[in-house]
N, C-alpha and C positions, 0 to 999 in steps of 0.2 A: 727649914729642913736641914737635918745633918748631910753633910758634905759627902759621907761615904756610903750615905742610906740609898739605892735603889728604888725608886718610883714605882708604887705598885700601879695596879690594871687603871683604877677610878682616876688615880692622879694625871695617868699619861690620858687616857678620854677627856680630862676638861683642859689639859694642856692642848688637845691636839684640836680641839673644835673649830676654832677661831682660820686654821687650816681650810673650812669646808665653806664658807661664805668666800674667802680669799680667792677660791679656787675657781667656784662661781663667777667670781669677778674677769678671770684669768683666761678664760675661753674667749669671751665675746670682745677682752681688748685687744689680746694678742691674734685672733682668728679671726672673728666677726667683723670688726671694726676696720681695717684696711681697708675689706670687697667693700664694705656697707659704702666708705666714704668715696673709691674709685668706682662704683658701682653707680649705687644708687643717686650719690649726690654727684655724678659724673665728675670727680673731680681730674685730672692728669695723672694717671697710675704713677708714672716716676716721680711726679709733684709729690704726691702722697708720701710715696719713699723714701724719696731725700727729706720731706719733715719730720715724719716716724723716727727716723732713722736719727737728726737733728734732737727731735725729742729725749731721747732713749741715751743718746751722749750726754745732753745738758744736766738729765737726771742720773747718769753713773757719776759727775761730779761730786754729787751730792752726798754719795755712799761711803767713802771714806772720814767725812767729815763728821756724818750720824756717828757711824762707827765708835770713833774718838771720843766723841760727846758722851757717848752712851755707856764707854767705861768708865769716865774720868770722874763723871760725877754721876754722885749716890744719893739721891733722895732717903728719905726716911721713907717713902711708899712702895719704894724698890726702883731700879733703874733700869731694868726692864718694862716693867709693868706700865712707869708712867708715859714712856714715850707711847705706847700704843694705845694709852686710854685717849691722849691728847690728838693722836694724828687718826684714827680711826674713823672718825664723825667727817673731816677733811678729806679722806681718801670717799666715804661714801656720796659725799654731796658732790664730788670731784666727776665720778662715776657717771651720777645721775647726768650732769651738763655735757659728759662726752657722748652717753647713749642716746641724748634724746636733744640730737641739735635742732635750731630753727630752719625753719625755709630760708635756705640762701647760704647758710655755711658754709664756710672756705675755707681756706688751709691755717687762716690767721686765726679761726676759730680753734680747728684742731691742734695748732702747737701749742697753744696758750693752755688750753683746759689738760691738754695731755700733758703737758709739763707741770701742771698742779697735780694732777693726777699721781704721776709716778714719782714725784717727793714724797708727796702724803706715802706712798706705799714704801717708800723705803723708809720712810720714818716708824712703820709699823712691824717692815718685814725683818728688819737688823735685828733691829731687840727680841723680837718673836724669835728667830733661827737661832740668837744667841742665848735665849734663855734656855731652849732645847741643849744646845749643847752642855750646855752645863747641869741640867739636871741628874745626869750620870757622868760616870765617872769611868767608865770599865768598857773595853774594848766592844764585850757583846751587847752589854749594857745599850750602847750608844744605838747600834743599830732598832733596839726597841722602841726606843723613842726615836725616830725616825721611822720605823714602821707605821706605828701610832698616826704618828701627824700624816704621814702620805696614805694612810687610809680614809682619812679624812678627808686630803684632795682628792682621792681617786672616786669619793662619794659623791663630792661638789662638782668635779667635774661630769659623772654623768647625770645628775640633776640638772646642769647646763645643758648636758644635750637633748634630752628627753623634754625639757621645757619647750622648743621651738613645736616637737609635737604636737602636744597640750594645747596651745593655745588655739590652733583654728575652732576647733569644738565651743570656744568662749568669745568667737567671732573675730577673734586678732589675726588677721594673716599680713605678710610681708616683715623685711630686718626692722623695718623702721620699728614695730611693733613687738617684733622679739628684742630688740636692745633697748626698748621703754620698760620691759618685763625684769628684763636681768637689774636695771637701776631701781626699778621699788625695791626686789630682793634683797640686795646689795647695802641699801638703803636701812632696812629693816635688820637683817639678821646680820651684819658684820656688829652693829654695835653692842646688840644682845651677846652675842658668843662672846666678843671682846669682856663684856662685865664679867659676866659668869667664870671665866677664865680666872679674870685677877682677883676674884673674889674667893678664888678656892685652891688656886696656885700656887703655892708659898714659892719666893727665889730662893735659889741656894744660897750659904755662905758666901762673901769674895773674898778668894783666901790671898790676895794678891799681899804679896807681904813688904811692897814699895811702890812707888808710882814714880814712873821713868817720864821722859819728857818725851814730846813730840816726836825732838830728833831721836831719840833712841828707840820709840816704838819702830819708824822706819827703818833703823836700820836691823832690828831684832827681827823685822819682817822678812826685809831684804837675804839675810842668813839662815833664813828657814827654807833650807834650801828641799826639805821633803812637801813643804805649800808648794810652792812655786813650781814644782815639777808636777803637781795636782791641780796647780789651777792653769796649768799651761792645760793639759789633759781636758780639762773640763769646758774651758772655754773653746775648745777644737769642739770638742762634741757637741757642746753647747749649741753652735754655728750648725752643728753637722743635723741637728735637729730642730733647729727654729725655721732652716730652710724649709723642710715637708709641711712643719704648722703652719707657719705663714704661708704655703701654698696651697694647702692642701682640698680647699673648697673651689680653686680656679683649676687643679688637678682632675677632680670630680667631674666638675660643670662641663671642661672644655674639652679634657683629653679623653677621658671615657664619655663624655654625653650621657652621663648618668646623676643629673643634680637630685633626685629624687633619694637617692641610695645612700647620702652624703651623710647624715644622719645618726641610720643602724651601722657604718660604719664604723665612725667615730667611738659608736658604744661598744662595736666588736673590741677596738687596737682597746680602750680603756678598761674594758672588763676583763682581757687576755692581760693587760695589764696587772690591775688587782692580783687575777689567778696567780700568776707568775712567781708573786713577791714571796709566799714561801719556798717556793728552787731557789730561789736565789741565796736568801738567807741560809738555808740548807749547807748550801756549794759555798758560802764564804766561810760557815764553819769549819767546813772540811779540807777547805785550802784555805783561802782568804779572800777580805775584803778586793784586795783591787786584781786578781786573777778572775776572783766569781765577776767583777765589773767587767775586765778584757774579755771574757768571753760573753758577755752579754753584747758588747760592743760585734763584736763578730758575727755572733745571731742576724743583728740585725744589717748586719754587709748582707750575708749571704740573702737577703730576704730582699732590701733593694736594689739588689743584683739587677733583679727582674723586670720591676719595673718601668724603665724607659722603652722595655720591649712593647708594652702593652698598650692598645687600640682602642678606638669607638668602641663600646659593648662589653669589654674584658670583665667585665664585673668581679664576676668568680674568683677570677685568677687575680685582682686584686684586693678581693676579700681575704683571699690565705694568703700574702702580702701583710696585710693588717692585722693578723692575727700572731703570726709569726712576731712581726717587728712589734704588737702591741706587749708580747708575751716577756721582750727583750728591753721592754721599759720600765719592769720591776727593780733592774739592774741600775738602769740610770736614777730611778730615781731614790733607790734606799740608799746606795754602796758609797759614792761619794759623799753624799750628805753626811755618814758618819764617818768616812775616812776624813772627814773636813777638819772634823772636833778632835778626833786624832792628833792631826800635825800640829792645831794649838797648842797639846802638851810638850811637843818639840822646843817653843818659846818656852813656858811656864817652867819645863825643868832647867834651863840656862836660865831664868832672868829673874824667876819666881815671879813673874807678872802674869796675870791672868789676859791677857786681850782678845777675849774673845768676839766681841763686839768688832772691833779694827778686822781682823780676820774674815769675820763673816761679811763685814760692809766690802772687801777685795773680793768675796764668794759672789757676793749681788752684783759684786762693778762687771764680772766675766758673766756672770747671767747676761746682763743688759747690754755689754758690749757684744756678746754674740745673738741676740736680738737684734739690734739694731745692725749688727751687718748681715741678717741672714733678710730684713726689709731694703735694707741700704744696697746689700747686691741684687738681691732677686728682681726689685721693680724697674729700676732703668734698664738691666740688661734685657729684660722681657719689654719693654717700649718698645730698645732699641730694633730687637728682632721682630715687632711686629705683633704684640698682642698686648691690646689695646681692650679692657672689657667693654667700660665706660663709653668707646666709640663701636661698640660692636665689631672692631678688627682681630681677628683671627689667623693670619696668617700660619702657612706651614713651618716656616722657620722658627715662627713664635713658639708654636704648640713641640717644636721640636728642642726649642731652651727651656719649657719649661718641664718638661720631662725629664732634664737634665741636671736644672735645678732641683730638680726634686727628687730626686731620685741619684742619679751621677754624680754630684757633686758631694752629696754627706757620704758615700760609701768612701772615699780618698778622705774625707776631711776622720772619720771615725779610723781608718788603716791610721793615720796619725797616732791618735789620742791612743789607741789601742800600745802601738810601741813607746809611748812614753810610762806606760802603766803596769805593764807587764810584769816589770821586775821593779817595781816600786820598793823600795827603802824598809818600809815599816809594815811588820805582819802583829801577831796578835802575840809573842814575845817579845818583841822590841820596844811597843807599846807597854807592856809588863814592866820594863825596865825605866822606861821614865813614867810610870805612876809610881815605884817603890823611889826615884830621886826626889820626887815631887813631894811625897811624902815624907821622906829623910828629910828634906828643908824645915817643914812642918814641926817637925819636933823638936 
């Protein structure tokens, strides 16, 4: 594909598929799987936590090192393309052995398979976010493909939700039986989407016009000083929103007494989601990418404002809760994704190297690093205070940290992210100015 050609409708649909099995995947490890394992298989909520959490570091190791790999060397099949043919079938079988443990499963089972688990996935997801970035070239450009593929997740993801429904009517009820369901899926349609994909994908050019050494990618990193101010941003938020996911079903059960509603909720924040994503887009044309962000981040202040206030039975009142903050997840999730591919050009016009891969692998590492501290803080602190699901403990105190957590704590962590982004560096001229250097290189 030419370098400067734009991606039409068909090409960004079979780029963005492989997005919608991902996504699938994405709910029942990141949401599901904690309750299931301090739940059902009673294990030590904190236990759980501190290995989640264990897990989720030992695999952000890993990201920088794909990364590297992933530019430096260029198959003839594409370098993109080949790492997620290879790691695809790995992440799926990975899947199936976390969803569907034996009688007796213990934490030794869960770090093992989850740490196979989340390499396979960043061996699939670097290259996959990098190829995205690179398909366009152009400020607006970028945000399209990035629409694309989070329409995709925002499909998989309520597919994920809507399936726990489903299945009593075919005689499955209880997690154990919806996280066997998500692993055939999983199983089945990540490696179909994955072919089809590379089969009709073309990679772009690498217009990289040298290849710099280890030490100088870090330091070329190290200097980009408009990343760094974005993924400091991101990774706040990150945190600021892995806390309400990873709570957000012990939210449900414990603090309203509403596990039945857990559900249509979900599908509410996710489809107010979807809705959202053209305001948003809209509102970054007309100012910009990280202003239309900062006010999304705001939105959703003002939204869990509220909820620590709320009681047994609130339902309602945190239905427009969820609907609000789901509306304000359009934001999160289009705006940085393409201010991402942005500030790569920030290197490419200084070094003429493409490193897009390195970049997006330091994109995954604050993914995971605010995962893992949004599991990492939230479980022990809730032991400590006394909510225990696993042993039926309940405490006040408890039900009062995790309202806190889940709600208190991402409004101060988002007030952050929000001032580091506000007056962000790079708008949709500045951007202009290093594609026309990057270009001058070029000729």
């Amino acid at each position: 594909m030419r370098a400067d050609r734009e991606p039409g409708a068909s090409r960004l649909l079979a780029y963005g598929l492989p997005a919608l099995p991902l996504a699938i995947l994405t709910l029942p490890f990141y949401v599901l799987t904690p309750a299931f394992y301090a739940g059902d298989l009673a294990l030590p909520i904190a236990a759980v936590g501190q290995v989640l959490m264990l897990v989720r570091i030992l695999d952000a190791a890993s990201d920088p090192l794909v990364g590297v790999l992933a530019d430096r060397f260029r198959p003839n099949f594409g370098r993109r393309r080949l790492w997620i043919v290879c790691a695809a079938p790995l992440l799926a079988a990975a899947a199936w052995k976390i969803f569907t443990p034996p009688a007796g499963a213990g934490l030794l089972y869960l770090g093992f398979w989850g740490v196979l688990l989340s390499i396979a996935w960043t061996a699939v997801q670097i290259p996959y976010l990098a190829w995205g970035a690179e398909l366009s070239r152009s400020y607006a450009g970028r945000n399209r493909v990035t629409a694309y593929r989070e329409a995709f997740t925002v499909v998989g993801t309520l597919l994920a939700l809507v399936l726990p429904a489903l299945l009593p009517s075919f005689g499955l009820n209880g997690d154990r039986a919806v996280l066997g369901a998500f692993a055939a899926i999983v199983a089945v349609a990540l490696p179909m989407a994955v072919l089809l994909t590379v089969a009709t994908v073309p990679e772009p050019e690498d217009r990289s016009q040298r290849r710099g050494s280890w030490r100088e990618a870090a330091t070329a990193l190290l200097a980009n000083r408009p990343f760094l101010r974005l993924v400091a941003a991101f990774l706040i938020n990150g945190l600021a929103n892995g806390l309400p996911a990873t709570l957000f079903l012990f939210f449900v059960r414990h603090r309203l007494e509403a596990p039945d509603e857990a559900g249509p909720l979900l599908v509410l924040y996710f489809v107010a989601g979807a809705a959202g994503v053209p305001a948003w887009l809209w509102l970054a044309r007309r100012t910009s990418k990280h202003r239309a962000w900062a006010l999304g981040m705001g939105l959703a202040c003002l939204a869990f404002a509220f909820a620590p206030m709320l009681a047994a039975g609130d339902v309602w009142a945190f239905a427009a809760i969820t609907l609000v903050t789901g509306l304000a997840l359009g934001a999160d999730v289009i705006l940085p994704a393409s201010m991402q591919a942005d500030v790569i050009d920030v290197d490419t016009a200084r070094t003429g190297e493409e490193r897009t891969g390195l970049y997006l692998a330091f994109w995954a590492l604050a993914t995971k690093l605010a995962l893992a501290g949004a599991v990492g803080i939230a479980f022990p602190l809730l032991g400590a205070a006394g909510f225990e699901p696993g042993a039926g403990r309940f405490e006040p105190a408890g039900l009062t940290m995790l309202a806190f957590l889940y709600a208190g704590l991402p409004v101060l962590l988002k007030l952050g992210a929000i001032a580091l982004v506000w007056r962000f560096p790079l708008d949709a001229a500045g951007h202009a100015e290093l594609r026309d250097a990057i270009e001058a290189r070029l000729r």
